[in-house]
KOLVO-129562 format. One record per residue (C-alpha): residue number from 1; x, y, z. Coordinates in pm, whole numbers. Layout:
REC num      x      y      z
REC NUM      X      Y      Z
...
This chain:
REC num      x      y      z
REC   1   9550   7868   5687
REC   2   9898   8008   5531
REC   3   9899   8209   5228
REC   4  10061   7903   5071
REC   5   9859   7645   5219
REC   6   9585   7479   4986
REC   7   9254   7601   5000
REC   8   9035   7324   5118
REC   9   8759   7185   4831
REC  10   8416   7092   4847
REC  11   8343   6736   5060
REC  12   8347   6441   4758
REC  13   8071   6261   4993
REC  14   7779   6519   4950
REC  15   7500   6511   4721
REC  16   7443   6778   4478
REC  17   7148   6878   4293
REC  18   7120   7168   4058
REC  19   6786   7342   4102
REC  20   6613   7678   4072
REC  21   6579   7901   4390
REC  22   6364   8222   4404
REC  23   6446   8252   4039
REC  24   6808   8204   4089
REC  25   7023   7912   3991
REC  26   7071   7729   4310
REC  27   7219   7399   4447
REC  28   7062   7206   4708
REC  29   7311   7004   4858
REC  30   7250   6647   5126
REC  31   7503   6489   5334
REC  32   7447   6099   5402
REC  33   7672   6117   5655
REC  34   7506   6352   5872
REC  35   7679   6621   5932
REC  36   7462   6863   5721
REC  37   7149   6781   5956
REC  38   6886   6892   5659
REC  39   6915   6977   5257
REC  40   7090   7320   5232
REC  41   7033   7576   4969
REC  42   7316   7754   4799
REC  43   7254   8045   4581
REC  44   7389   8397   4512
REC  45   7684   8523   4697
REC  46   7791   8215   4839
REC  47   7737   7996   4561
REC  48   7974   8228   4336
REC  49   8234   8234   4652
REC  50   8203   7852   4607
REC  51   8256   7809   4259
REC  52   8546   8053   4339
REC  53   8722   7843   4583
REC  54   8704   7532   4368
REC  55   8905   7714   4094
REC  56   9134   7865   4331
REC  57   9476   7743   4456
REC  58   9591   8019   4711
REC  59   9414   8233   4925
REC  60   9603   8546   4692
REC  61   9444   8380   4425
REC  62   9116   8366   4570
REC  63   9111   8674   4703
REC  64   9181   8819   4360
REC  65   8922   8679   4150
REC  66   8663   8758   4377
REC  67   8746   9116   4384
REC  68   8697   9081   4012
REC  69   8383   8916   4009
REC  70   8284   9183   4256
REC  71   8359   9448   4008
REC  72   8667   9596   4229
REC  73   8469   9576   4527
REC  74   8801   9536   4773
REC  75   8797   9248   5026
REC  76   9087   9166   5255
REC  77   9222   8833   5340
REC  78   9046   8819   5648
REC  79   8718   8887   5540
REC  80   8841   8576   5261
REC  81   8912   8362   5528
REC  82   8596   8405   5736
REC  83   8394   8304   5390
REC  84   8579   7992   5391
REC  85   8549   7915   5738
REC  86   8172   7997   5740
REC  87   8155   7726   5431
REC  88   8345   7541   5689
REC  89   8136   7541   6005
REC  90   7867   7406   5775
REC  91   8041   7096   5694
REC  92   8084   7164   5312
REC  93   8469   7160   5300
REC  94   8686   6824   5325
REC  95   8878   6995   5632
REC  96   9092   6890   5934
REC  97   8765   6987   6127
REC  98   8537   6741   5885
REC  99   8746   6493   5959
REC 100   8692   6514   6299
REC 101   8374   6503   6348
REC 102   8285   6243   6094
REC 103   8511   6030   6276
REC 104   8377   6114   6595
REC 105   8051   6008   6365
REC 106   8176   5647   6269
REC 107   8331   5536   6642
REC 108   7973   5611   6814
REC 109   7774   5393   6501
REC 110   8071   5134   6593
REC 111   7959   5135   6957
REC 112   7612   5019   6844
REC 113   7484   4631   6829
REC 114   7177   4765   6699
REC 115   7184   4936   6355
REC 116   6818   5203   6383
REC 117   6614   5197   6093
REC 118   6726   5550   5919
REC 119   6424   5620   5724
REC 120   6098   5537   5922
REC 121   5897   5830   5868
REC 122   6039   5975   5617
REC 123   6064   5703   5319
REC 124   5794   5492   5485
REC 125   5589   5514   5809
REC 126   5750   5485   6128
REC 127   5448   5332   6294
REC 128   5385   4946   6274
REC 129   5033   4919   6191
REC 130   5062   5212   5946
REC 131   5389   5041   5816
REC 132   5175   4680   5805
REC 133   4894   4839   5578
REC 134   5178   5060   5368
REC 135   5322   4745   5211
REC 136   5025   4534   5204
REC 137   4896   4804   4981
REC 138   5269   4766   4797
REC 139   5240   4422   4762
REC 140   4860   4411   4630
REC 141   5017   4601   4302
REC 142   5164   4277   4173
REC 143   5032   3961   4032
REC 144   5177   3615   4154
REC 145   5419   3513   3922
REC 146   5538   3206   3807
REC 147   5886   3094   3728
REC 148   5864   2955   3327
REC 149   6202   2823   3342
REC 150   6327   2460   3456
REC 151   6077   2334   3754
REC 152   6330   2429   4074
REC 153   6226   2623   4375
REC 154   6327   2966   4378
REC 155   6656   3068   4537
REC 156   6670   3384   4517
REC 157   6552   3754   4423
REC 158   6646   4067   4239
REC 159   6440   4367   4336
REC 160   6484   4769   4343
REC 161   6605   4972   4600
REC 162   6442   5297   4446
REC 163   6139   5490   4653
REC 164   5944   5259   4732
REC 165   5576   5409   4594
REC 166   5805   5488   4311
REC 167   5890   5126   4289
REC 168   5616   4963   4445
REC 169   5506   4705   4138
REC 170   5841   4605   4072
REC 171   5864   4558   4440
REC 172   5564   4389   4429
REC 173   5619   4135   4115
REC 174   5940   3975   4368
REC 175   5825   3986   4679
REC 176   5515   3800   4588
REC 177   5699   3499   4431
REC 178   5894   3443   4730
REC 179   5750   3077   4927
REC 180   5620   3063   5227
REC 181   5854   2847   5382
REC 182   6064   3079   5578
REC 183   6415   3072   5477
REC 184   6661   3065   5838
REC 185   6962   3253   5646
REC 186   6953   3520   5391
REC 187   7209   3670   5234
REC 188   7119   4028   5121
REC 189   7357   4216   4852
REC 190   7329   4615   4837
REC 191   7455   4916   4675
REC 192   7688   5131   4926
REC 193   7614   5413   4776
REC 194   7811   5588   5016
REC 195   8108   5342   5087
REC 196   8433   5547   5078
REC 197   8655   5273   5216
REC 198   8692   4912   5071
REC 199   8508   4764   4790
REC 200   8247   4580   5038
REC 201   8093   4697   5396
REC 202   7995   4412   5652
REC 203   7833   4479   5971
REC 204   7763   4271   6241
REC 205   7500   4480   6355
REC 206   7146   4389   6393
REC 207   6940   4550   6211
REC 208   6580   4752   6414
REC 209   6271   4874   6205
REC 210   5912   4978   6256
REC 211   5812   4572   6272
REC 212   6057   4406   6484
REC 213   6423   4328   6532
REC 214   6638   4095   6291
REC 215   6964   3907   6386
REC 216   7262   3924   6187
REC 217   7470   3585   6190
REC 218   7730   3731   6291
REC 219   7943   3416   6300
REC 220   7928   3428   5922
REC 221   8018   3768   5894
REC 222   8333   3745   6126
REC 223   8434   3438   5885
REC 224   8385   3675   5598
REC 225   8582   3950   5781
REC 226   8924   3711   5818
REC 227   9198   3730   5602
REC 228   8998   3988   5400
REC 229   9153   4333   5443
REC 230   9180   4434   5122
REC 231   8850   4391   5053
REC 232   8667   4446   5342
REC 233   8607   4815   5456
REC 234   8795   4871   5820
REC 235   8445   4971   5977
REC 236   8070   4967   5906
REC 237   7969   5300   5889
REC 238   7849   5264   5521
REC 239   7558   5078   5696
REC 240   7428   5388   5889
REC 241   7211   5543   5677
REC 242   7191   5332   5340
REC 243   6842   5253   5251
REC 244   6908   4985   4991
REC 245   6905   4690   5309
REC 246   6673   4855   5475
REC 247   6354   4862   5234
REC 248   6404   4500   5171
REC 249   6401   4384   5547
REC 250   6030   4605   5556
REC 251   5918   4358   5310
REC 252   6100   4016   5449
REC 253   5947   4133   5766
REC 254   5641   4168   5680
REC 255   5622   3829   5473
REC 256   5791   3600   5707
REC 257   5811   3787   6074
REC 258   6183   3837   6223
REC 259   6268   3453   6281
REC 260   6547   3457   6053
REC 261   6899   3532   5990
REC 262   7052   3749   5801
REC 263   7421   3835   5605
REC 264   7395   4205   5543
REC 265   7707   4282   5285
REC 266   7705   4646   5134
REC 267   7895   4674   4774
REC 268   8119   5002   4614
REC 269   8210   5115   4331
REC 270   8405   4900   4084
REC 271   8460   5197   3846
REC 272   8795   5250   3903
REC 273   8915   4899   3739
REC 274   8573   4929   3442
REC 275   8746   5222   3365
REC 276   9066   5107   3363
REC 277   9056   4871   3120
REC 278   9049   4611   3388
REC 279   8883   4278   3419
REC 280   8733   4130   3714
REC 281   8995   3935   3819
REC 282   9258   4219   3873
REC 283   9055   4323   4144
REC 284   9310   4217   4494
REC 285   9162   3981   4722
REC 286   8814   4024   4545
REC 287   8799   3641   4407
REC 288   8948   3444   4720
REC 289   8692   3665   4882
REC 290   8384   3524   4690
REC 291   8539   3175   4683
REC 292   8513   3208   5070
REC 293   8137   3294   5039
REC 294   8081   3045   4821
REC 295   8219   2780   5031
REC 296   8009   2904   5327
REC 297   7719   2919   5170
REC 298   7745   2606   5013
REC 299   7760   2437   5377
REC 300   7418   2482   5406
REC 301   7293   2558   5096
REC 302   6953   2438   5111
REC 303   6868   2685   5396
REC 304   6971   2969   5208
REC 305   6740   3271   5011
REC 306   6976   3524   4849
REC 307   6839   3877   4759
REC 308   7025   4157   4582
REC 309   6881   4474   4620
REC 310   6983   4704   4295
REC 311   6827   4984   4063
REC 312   7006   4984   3666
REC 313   7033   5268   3427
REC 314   7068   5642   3603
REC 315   7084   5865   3324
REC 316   7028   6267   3310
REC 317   7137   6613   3435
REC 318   7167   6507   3800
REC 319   7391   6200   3639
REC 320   7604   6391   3463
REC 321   7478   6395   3124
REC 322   7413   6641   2902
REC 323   7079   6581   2761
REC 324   6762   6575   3015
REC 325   6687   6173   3141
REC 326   6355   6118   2914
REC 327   6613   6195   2576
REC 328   6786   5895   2712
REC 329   6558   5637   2855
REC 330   6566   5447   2475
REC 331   6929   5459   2441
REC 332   6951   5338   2846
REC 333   6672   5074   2760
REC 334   6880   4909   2511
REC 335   7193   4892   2730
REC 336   6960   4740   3025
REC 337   6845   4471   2806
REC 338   7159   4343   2743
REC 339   7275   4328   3056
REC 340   6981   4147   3196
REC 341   7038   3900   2898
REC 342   7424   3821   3063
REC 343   7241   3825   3418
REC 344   6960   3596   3319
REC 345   7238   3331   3230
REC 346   7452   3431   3452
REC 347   7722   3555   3222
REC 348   7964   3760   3517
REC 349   8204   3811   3201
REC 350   7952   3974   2954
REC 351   7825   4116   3239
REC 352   8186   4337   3279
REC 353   8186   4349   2886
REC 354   7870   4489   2844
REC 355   7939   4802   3068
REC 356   8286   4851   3022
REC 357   8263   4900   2618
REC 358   8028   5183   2727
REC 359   8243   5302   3023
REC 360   7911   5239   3216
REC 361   7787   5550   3031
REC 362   7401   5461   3210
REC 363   7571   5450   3579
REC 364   7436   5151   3658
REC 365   7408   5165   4033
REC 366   7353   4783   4118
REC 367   7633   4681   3896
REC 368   7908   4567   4163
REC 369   7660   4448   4359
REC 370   7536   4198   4033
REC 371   7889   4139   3980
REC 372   7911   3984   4309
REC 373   7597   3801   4309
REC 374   7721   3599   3976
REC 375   8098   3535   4105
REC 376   7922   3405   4432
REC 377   7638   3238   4237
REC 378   7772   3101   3853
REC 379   7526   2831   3796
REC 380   7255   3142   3847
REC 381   6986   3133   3620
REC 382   6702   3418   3660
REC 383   6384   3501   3469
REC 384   6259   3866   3446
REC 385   5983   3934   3596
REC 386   5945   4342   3587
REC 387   6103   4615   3463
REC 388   6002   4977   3442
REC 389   6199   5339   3413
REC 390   6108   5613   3692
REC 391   6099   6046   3500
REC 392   6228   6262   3754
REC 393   6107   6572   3600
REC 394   6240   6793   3907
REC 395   6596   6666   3853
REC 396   6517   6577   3456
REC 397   6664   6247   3500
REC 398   6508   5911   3470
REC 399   6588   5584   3699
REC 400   6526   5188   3594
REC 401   6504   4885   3759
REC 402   6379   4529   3714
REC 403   6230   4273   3943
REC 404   6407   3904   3887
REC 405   6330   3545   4027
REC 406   6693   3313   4051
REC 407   6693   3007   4052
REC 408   6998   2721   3990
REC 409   7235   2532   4191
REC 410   7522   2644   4349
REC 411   7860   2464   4194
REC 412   8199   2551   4389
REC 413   8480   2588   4166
């Protein structure tokens, strides 16, 4: 590193979490992609070298103000340097070396046919029987519910991706209107929470949990892939540890056994265009994309059951905000009830509206992934059927979500 070279920053991909450590302000930070094997406490010393480093440009300059903040306490450059590579060695720093070994990272998940579930034993038992009786209990939260709209068979669920004890009778109000009939294909719509690359993640992975094995059809998702560059991420690595497919094969699983197919299609951030003023449609390649979805689905429609796995409002410190989540769960509320209103119709342009008058103030984390499920879907029509807000009084942020049943033909336009 040359005097004039810039000082390497803090990795954009981590999660951070502001917290209190032996009575010290701390930061506990987790890496999805790996890297940082377990959460990682920051405090004293090397937190203030950190916040150092992020204001710094030069390693003068960084020298400098930590002398100052050491009260004249002289280091040299070297002893500098060594801070930053220690930060270094422990993955925290967007660096040449990062870079390497995250992409060593992504080629050996590309090697795989088999996606491994990432969090058996840890979100949910890794153990079958123990897994069986885990979501039976889940399930027996809920009340079978019935659709009050127009007489059609369901076609199609909206559940949470949140914990899922947190979750569990929102879970429980979908998963226990789905029919019995097992559906062959399903098409399941996440949140990439961590996709850095593309707007939407496709794998043609199988996917391997606690109860079983389930196929991916992967001649649909090599249709999906053609043509589709600008939309599609260049690999699949988003798939490797995100939990918002994973919880809802546990429960499709469990329901209907692992004779089925299914589409798994991961879903960015569409921030950069809400924020931008944008509308929908500006998006490249996003709407010859859907059509193309659309068209495939609609080849065998009947045969289809589409799920979208989402949570709504995240609001709070860890969010971003200023105020604590429970001072804005009413103010959240509100802005979730209007956007189910545009979803229950299947309004994709008050949808946009909605959120991008409040330049998605409540980061709603399922909002692409709704987006997509209306511009695939317009003649959706859904009916709430649970709703509830999680208090994270740890983080002091709060977390909603909603259970829907959809329902309505599909009309290619």
């Amino acid at each position: 590193m040359s005097e004039k070279e810039k000082l390497p920053q803090l990795r954009e991909d981590l999660e951070y979490l502001w917290t209190v450590y032996q009575g010290k302000e701390a930061l506990v930070v987790k890496d999805p992609v790996g890297l940082v094997k377990k959460p990682l406490v920051i405090y004293g010393e090397t937190l203030n070298f950190l916040r150092l480093l992020q204001k710094s440009t030069s390693i003068d300059e960084l020298q400098l103000n930590w002398i100052r903040m050491n009260q004249g306490v002289f280091s040299s450059q070297t002893e500098i340097r060594q801070m930053v590579d220690d930060l270094d060695r422990l993955f925290l720093l967007d660096t040449p070396h990062y870079r390497r070994e995250k992409q060593a990272m992504v080629q050996s998940f590309a090697r795989l046919s088999v996606r491994p579930p990432a969090l058996a034993g840890q979100a949910y038992p890794a153990e079958k029987e123990s897994l069986l009786q885990f979501l039976k209990g889940i399930l027996d939260k809920g009340k079978k519910t019935e659709i009050t709209g127009r007489k059609v068979s369901l076609k199609g669920l909206i559940v949470p991706h949140i914990d899922l004890e947190v979750g569990a009778r929102v879970y429980a109000a979908g998963y226990r209107l789905l029919p019995a009939r097992k559906p062959p294909l399903i098409l399941l719509l996440g949140t990439g929470h961590h996709l850095s690359s593309g707007l939407v993640s496709l794998t043609s992975k199988d996917f391997e949990t606690p109860l079983g094995r389930v196929r991916t059809a992967k001649d649909i998702i090599e249709e999906l892939k053609k043509d589709a560059s600008r939309v599609i991420s260049p690999d699949d690595f988003a798939h490797r540890s995100e939990h918002s497919l994973e919880f809802q094969l546990l429960f499709l699983q469990y329901l209907y056994g692992d004779s089925f197919e299914i589409v798994p299609i991961l879903i960015g951030s569409f921030h950069e265009y809400l924020l931008g003023g944008k509308d929908f449609r500006d998006i490249p390649g996003l709407l010859a994309w859907v059509t193309k979805i659309k068209q495939i689905i609609h080849r065998k429609q009947s045969q289809w059951l589409i799920i979208a796995s989402v949570d709504l409002a995240h609001v709070g410190l860890k969010f971003g905000h200023s105020l604590p989540g429970e001072a804005l769960v009413s103010q959240a509320r509100a802005n979730d009830e209007k956007l189910m209103t545009a979803l229950a119709r299947g309004d994709a342009q008050k949808f946009w509206q909605i959120n991008q008058e409040v330049k998605d103030k409540y980061n709603i984390c399922g909002f692409s992934a709704l987006m997509i499920l209306m511009l695939i879907w317009p003649g959706l029509r859904g009916e709430l059927l649970d709703y509830d807000f999680w208090i994270d009084s740890a983080s002091r942020s709060a977390v909603s979500f909603a259970a829907f049943g959809l329902y309505g033909d599909l009309e290619i336009s």
